[in-house]
C-alpha positions as CSV (number, residue, x, y, z in Angstrom):
1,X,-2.5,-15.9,57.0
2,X,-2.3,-12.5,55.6
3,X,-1.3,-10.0,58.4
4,X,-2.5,-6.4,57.6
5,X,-2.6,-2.9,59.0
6,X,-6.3,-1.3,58.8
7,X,-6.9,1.7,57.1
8,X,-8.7,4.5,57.5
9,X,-12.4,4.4,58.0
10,X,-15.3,3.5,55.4
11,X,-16.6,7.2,55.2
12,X,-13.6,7.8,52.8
13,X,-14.3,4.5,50.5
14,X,-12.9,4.0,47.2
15,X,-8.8,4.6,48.5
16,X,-7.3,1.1,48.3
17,X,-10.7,-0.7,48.1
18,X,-9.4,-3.5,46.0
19,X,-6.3,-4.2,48.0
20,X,-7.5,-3.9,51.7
21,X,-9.1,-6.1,53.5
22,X,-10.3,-4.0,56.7
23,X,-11.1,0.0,56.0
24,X,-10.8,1.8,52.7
25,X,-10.4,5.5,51.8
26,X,-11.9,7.7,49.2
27,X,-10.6,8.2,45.9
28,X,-11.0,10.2,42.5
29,X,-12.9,6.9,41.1
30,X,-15.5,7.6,44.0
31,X,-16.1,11.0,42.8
32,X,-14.3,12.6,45.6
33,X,-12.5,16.1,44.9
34,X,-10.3,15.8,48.6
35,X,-7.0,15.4,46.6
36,X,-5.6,14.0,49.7
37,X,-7.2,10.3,48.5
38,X,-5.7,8.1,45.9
39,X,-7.6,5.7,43.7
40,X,-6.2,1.9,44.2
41,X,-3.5,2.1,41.7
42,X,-1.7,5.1,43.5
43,X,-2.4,4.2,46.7
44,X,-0.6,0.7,45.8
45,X,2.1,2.6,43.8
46,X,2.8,5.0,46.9
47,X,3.2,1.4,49.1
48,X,5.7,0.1,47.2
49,X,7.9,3.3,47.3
50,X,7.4,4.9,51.0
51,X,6.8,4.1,54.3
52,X,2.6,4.8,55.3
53,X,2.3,6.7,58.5
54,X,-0.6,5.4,61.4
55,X,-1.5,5.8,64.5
56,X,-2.5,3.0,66.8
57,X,-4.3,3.3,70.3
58,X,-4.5,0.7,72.8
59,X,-8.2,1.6,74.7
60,X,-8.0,1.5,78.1
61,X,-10.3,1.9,81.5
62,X,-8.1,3.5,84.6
63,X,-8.9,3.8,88.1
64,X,-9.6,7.1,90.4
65,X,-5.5,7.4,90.9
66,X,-5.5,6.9,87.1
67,X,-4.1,3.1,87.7
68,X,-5.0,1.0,84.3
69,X,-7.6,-1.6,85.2
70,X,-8.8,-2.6,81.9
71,X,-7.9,-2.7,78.1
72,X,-9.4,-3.3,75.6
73,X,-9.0,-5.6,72.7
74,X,-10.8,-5.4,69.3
75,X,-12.4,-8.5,67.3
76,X,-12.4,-8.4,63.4
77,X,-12.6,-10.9,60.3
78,X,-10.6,-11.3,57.9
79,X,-12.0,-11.2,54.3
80,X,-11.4,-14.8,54.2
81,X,-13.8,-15.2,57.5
82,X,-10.8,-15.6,60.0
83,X,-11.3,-13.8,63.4
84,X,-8.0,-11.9,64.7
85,X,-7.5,-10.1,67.6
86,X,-6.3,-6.3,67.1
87,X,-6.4,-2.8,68.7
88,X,-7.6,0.5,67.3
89,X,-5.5,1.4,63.9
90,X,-5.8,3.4,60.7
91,X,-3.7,5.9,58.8
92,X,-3.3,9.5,58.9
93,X,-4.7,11.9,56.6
94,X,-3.1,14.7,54.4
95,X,-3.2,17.4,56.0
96,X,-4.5,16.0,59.9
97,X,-3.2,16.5,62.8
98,X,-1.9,13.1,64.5
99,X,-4.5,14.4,67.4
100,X,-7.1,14.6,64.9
101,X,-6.6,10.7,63.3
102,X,-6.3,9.1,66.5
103,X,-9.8,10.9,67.5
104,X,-10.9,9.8,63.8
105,X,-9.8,6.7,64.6
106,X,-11.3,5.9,67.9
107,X,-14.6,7.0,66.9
108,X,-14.7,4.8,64.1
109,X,-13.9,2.1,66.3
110,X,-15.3,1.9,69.6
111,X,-18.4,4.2,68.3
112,X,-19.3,7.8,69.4
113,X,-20.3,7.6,72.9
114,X,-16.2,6.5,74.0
115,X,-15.5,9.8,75.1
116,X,-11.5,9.0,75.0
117,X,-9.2,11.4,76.4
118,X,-6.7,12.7,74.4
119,X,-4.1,15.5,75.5
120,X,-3.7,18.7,73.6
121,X,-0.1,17.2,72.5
122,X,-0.3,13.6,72.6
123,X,3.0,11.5,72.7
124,X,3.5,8.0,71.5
125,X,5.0,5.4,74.1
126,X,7.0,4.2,71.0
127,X,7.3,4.1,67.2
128,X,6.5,0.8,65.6
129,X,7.7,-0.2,62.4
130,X,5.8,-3.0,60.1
131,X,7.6,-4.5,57.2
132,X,6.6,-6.6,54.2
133,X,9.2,-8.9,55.2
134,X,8.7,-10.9,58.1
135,X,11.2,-10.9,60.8
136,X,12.7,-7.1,60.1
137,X,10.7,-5.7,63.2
138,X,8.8,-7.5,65.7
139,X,5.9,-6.2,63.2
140,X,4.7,-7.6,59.9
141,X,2.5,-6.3,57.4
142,X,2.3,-7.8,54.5
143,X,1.8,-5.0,52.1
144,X,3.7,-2.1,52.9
145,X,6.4,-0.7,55.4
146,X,4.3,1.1,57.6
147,X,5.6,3.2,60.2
148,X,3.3,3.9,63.5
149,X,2.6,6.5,66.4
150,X,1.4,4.3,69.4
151,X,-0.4,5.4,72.1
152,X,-2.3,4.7,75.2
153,X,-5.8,6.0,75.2
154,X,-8.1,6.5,78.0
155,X,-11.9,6.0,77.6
156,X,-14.8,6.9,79.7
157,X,-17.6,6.3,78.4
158,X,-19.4,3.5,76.7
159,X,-17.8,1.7,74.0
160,X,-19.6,-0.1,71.1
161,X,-17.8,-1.4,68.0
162,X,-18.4,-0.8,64.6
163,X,-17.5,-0.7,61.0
164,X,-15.0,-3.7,60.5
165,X,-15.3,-3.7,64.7
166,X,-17.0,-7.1,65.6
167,X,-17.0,-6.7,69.7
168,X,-14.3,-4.7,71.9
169,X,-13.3,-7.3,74.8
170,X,-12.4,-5.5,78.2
171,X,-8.9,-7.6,79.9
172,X,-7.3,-7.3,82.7
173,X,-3.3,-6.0,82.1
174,X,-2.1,-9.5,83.0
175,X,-4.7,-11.3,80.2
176,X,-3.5,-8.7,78.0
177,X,0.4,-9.0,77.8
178,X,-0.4,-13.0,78.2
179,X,1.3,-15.3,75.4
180,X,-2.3,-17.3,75.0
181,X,-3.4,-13.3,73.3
182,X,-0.4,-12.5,71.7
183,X,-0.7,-15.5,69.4
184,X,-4.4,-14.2,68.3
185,X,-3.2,-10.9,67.6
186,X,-2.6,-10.1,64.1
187,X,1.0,-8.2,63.3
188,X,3.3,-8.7,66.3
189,X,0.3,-6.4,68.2
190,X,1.5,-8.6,71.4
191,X,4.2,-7.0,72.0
192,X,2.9,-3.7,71.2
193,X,0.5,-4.5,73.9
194,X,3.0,-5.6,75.9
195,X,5.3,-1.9,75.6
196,X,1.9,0.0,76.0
197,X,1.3,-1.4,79.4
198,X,4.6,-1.5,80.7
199,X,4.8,2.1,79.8
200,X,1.8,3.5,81.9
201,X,3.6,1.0,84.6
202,X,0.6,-1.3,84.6
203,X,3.3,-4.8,84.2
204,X,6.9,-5.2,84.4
């Protein structure tokens, strides 16, 4: 199965509609004048000759001591009608701030009413790396070398999926760096899971 990681949101559609099978952005064939978008042809012309830059956030629900109790896990399907197990991703914009995508990003995902909490200057517990060629990295994607700005995200508020979003499922840390969920994730996300909550101290 096609591993693949999403793109940014279906407000900007037209960018890479033709190649991607999650979230598309806007392009000059959509009318757009943001020169920031490509039309598919670049946009698969820029993939074979750099690296794509994303951010990813792994949702979470903390405790009053700020203790991670919950985290959340994202259900999508695949253009062929697979379901695959994922966590909030999407790449950055020209000209935004990595603050701003994750935000974008976030909202797009979990819906409006998430009320994450970001900090002014947010750092990524690593830098993840997805090649076209499987076994590189512990990440595959089988487009593009993409190179991603983890994070750990704090929610507070009520979170209801949408766009490509089927249902967010709340986990304990345990369930979530389990093997029985790292084989449903889609791009090696099981590990990534696995450094996010050994990070904030939340397993070993």
């Amino acid at each position: 199965m096609p591993v693949r990681t999403p793109d940014p949101d279906p407000d900007e559609r037209g960018e890479g509609a033709a190649n991607d099978p999650l979230r598309f952005g806007s392009g000059p064939s959509s009318g757009s004048t943001n020169p920031g978008w490509l039309s598919d042809v670049e946009l698969a012309e820029a993939r074979r000759r750099m690296p794509m830059l994303y951010v990813e956030a792994v949702p979470v629900r903390t405790d009053g001591v700020g203790a991670v109790t919950q985290v959340g896990i994202l259900l999508r399907a695949t253009p062929v009608g697979e379901m695959t197990r994922t966590i909030v991703s999407g790449r950055v914009r020209y000209g935004e701030t990595v603050r701003d995508a994750l935000f974008r990003h976030l909202e797009n995902d979990l819906g409006p009413m998430a009320f994450p909490l970001l900090p002014l200057q947010p750092v990524p517990f690593t830098v993840a790396e997805y090649f076209p060629i499987p076994g590189v990295s512990a990440f595959h994607d089988d487009r593009q070398h993409a190179v991603s700005l983890p994070f750990v995200v704090p929610v507070t508020g009520t979170c209801e999926p949408r766009q490509d979003a089927l249902e967010v499922t709340w986990l304990s840390p345990e369930e979530a760096a389990s093997d029985a969920l790292a084989a449903e994730m889609e791009g090696g996300r099981g590990t990534l899971i696995r450094l996010a909550l050994a990070s904030v101290g939340a397993i070993r």
